[in-house]
VEXKESE-850676 format. One record per residue (C-alpha): residue in three letters; y, z, x. Coordinates in steps of 0.1 Angstrom, whole numbers, padded with zeros to 4 digits, always signed. Each point is the difference from the previous one (the first is absolute). Layout:
N
AlaYZX
...
This chain:
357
Unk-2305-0666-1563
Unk+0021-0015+0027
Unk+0022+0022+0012
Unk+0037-0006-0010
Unk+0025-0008+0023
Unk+0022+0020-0022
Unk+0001+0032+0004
Unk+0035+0001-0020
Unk+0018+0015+0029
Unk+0034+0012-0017
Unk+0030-0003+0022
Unk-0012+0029+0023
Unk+0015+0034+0003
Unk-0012-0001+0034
Unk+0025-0006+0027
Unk+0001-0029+0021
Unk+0005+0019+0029
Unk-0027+0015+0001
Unk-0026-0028+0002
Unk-0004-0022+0029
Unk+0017-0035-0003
Unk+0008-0033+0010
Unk+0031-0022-0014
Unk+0000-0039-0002
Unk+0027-0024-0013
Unk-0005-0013-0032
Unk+0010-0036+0016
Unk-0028+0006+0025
Unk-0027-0007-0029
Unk+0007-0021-0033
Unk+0037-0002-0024
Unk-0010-0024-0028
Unk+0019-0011-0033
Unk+0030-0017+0010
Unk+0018-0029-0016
Unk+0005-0015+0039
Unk-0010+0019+0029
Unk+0027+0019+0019
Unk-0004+0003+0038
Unk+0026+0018+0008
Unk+0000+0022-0031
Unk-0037+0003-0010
Unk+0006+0024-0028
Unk+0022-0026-0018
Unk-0007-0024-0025
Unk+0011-0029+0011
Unk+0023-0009+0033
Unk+0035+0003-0022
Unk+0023-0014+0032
Unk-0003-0033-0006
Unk+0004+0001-0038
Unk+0034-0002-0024
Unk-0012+0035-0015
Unk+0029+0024-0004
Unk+0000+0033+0012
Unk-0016+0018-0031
Unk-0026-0025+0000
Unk-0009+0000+0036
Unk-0002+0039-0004
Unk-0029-0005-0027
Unk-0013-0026+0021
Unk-0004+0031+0031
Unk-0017+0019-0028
Unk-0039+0005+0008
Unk-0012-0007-0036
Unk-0032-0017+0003
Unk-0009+0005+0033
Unk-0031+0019+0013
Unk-0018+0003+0034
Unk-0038-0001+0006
Unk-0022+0016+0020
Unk-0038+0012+0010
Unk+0001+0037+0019
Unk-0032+0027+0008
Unk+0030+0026-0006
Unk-0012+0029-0021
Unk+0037+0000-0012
Unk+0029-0023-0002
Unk+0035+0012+0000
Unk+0034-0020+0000
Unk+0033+0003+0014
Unk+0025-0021-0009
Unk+0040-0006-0003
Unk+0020-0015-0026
Unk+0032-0012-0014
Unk+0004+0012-0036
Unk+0018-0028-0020
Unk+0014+0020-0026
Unk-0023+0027-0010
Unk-0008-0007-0039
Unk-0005+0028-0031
Unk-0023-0026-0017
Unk-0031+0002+0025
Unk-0021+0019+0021
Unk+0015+0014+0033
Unk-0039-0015+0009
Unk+0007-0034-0012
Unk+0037-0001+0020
Unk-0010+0015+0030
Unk-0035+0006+0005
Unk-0030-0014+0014
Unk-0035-0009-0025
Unk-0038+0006+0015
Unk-0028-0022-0010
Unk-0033-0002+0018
Unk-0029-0026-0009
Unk-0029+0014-0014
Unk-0032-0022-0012
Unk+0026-0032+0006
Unk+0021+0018-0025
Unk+0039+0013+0011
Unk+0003+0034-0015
Unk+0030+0022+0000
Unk-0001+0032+0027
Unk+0033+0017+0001
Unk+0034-0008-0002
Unk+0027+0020+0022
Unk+0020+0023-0019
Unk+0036+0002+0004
Unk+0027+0030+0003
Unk+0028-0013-0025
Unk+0027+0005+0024
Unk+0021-0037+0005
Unk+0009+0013+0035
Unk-0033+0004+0018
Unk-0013-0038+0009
Unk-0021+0004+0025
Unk-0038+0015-0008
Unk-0035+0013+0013
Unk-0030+0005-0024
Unk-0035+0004-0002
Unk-0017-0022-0022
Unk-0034+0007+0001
Unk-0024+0022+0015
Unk-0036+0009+0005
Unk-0009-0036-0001
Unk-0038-0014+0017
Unk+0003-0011+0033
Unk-0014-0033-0006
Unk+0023-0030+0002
Unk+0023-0002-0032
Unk+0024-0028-0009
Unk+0036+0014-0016
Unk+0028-0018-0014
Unk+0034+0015-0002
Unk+0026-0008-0029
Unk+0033+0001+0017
Unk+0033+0015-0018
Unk+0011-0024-0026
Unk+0036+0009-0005
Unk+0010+0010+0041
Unk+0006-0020+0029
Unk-0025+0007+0022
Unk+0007+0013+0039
Unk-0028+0009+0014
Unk-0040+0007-0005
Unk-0026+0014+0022
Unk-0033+0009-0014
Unk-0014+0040+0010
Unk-0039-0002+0008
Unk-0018+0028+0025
Unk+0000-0003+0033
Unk-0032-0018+0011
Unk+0001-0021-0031
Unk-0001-0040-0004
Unk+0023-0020-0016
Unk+0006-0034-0008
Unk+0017-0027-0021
Unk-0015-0021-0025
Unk+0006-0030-0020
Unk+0015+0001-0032
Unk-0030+0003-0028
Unk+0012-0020-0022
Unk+0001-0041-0003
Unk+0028-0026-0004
Unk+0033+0012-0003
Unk+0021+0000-0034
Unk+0039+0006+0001
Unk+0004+0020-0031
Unk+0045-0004-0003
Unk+0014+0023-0026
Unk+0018+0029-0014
Unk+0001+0036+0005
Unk-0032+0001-0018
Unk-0017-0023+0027
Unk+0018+0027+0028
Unk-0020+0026-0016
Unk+0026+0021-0023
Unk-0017+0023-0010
Unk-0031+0003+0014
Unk-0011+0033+0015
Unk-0012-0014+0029
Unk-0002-0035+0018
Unk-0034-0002-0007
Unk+0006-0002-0035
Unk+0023-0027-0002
Unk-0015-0031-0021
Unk+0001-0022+0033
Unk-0025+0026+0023
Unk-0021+0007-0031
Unk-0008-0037-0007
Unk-0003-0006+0037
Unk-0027+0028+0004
Unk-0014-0013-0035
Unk-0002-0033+0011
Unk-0002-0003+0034
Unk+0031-0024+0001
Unk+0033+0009+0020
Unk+0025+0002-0022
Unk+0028+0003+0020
Unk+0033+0026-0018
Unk+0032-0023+0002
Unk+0021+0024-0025
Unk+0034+0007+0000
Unk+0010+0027-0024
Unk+0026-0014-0027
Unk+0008-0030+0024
Unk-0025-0027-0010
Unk+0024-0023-0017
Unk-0018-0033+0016
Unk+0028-0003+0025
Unk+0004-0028+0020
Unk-0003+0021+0035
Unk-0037+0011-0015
Unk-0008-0037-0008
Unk+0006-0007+0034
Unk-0028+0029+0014
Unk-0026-0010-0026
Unk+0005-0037+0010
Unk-0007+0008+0033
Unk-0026+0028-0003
Unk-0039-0012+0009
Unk-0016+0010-0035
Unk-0033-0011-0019
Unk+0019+0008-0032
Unk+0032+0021-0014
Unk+0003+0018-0029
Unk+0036+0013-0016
Unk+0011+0030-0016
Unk+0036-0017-0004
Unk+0007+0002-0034
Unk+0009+0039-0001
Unk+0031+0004+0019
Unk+0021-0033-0011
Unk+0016-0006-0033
Unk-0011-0027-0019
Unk+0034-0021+0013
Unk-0010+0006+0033
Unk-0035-0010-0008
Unk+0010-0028-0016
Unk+0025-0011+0025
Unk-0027+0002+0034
Unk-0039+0002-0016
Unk-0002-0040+0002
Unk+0017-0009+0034
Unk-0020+0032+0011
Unk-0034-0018-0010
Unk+0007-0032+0011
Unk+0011+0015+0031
Unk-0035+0018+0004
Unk-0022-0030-0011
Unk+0015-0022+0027
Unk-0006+0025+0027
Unk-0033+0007-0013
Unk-0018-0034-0017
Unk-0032+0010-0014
Unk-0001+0040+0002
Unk+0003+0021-0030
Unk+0035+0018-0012
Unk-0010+0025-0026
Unk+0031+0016-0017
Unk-0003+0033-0024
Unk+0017+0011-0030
Unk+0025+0033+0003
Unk-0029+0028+0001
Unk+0025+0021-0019
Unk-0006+0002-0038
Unk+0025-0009-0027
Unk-0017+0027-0017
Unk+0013+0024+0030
Unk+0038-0008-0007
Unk+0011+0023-0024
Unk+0039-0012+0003
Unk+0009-0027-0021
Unk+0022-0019+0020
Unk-0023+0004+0033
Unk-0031-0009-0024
Unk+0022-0038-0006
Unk+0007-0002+0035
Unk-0038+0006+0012
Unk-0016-0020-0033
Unk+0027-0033+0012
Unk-0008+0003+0036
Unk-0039-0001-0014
Unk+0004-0032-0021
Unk+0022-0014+0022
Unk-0024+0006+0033
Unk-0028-0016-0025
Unk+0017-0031-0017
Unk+0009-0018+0036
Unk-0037+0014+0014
Unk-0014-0022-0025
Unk+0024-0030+0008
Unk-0007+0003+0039
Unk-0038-0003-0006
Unk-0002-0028-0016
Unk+0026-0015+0035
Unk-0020+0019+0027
Unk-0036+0000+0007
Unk-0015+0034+0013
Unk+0023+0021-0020
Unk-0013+0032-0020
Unk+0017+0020-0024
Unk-0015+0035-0012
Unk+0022+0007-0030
Unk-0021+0032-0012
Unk+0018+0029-0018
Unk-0001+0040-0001
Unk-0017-0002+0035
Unk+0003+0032+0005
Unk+0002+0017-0031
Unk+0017+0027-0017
Unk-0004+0027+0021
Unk-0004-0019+0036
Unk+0033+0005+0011
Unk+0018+0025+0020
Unk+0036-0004-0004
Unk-0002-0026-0035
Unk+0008-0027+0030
Unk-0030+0003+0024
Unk-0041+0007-0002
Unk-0014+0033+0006
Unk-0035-0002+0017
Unk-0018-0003-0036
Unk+0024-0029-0003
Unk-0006-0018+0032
Unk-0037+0005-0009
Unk+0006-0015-0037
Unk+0018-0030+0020
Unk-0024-0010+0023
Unk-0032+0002-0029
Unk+0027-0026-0016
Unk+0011-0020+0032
Unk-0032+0000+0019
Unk-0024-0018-0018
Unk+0028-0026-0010
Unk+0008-0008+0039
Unk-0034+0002+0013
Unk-0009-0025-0024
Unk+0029-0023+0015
Unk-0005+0006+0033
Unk-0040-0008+0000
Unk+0011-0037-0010
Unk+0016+0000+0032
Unk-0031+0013+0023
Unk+0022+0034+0001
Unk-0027+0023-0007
């Protein structure tokens, strides 16, 4: 049997200190994931300065969510240290999913999860130095590192022992999908950035798709038309019916489409349905508002196809069932899984008509 690359290595007891070690900047290898590449700020998103965003939306846009770095090393271990601006730290989610950092290695072609960083609850300490994983082969191994998903990231340099090599690699995945949404597309409330819906179905598929969420700001504003109409995509796909009230729906969903099929002739838009359950809502009048903002999001989908070539609409309900969420407002892991056995097949299915596959 071939010998497992795997050793599950838990976070290690033993010190840092005491092994011999080399650092290397993070930007020195491979950051992928973003919206629009940054060169001045290569742990951001997208390059905010020349965009209408406001202030709370440029500090989302700062957020790492999404992004990851690759990279092949002979290292026996790989450690991290890394720096961070907390952007509110949030009771709802895993001091891992806000602020940590998320190991795969690849492993018969396959990306399988290693070890995730584990995080002292204390808001004040933002800088950070862990060992990942240990007692690994030293054989040439390729890594990729999930990056914080709810922190503005400062710095990065990967640990490796002194002697070691290591290099960058290209991202291993094809194509690149934009996926705009919610706080659900951010990854509230994953435990870790690996197990957000966009990295699973990109490790699933072997398709980039690329985090663009902006937790409980995804309203279809004008300033995010503007990105997405300028963003070099082979498709986009929108969570954007969570966050705004059916008025607000009705009032943008159509200029936002036409918008988005001018910029992008001939490329698929595929829009979901609120992942959130009716059945979820226990409070009456919150129950109206969420079952309005359904029907509403579904009547005008259903009038823009039959305007717009190209345009997709995944109205499925219950995605992630009774017991998927973690807060009655966001999936827990069982519910991200539950919504990407739903999504997945659905959008793969698109794409493929489009040579994305």
């Amino acid at each position: 049997m071939k010998r497992t690359l795997l050793l599950i290595a838990a976070l290690c007891s033993l010190s840092l200190s005491a092994v011999a070690q080399r650092w290397v900047d993070a930007r020195d290898l491979a950051i992928h994931g973003h919206t629009q590449k940054c060169e001045q700020h290569p742990y951001h998103r997208i390059d905010h300065a020349a965009t209408n965003l406001n202030k709370k939306l440029a500090t989302m846009a700062e957020e790492a969510a999404g992004l990851y770095v690759t990279f092949k090393t002979n290292s026996s271990f790989v450690a991290a240290s890394w720096s961070i601006v907390p952007h509110r730290t949030r009771d709802n989610m895993s001091m891992i999913m806000q602020r940590g950092l998320d190991l795969y290695i690849k492993q018969d072609g396959e990306w399988r999860y290693t070890q995730s960083s584990r995080i002292t609850p204390d808001p004040a300490v933002t800088s950070y130095k862990k060992l990942l994983v240990k007692r690994l082969p030293k054989e040439e191994k390729e890594f990729m590192l999930y990056l914080p998903g709810w922190s503005e990231v400062k710095s990065l340099q990967i640990g490796i022992e002194e002697g070691a090599t290591i290099e960058g690699t290209p991202s291993p995945f094809r194509h690149k999908v934009v996926v705009y949404g919610s706080s659900i597309t951010h990854g509230a409330c994953a435990s870790r950035a690996g197990m957000t819906y966009t990295a699973i179905m990109s490790r699933n598929l072997g398709i980039d798709f690329i985090n663009f969420g902006f937790a409980g700001q995804c309203m279809m504003q004008p300033e995010f038309l503007e990105i997405l109409q300028k963003c070099e995509a082979d498709a986009f796909i929108f969570d954007t019916f969570s966050n705004p009230s059916a008025k607000v729906i009705e009032a943008r969903l159509t200029n936002f489409v036409e918008g988005m099929t001018k910029a992008h002739p001939g490329k698929p838009l595929i829009f979901m349905q609120s992942a959130i359950s009716l059945e979820s809502c226990v409070d009456p009048g919150r129950r109206a508002k969420r079952a309005l903002r359904f029907d509403t999001a579904a009547r005008l989908m259903k009038e823009l196809q039959k305007q717009y070539k190209d345009i997709y609409f995944l109205d499925v309900k219950d995605v992630i069932g009774k017991d998927g969420s973690a807060d009655n407002t966001h999936p827990n892991d069982l519910g991200f899984s539950r919504f990407v056995d739903t999504y997945q097949p659905k959008i793969a299915k698109i794409l493929k008509k489009y040579g994305i596959k």
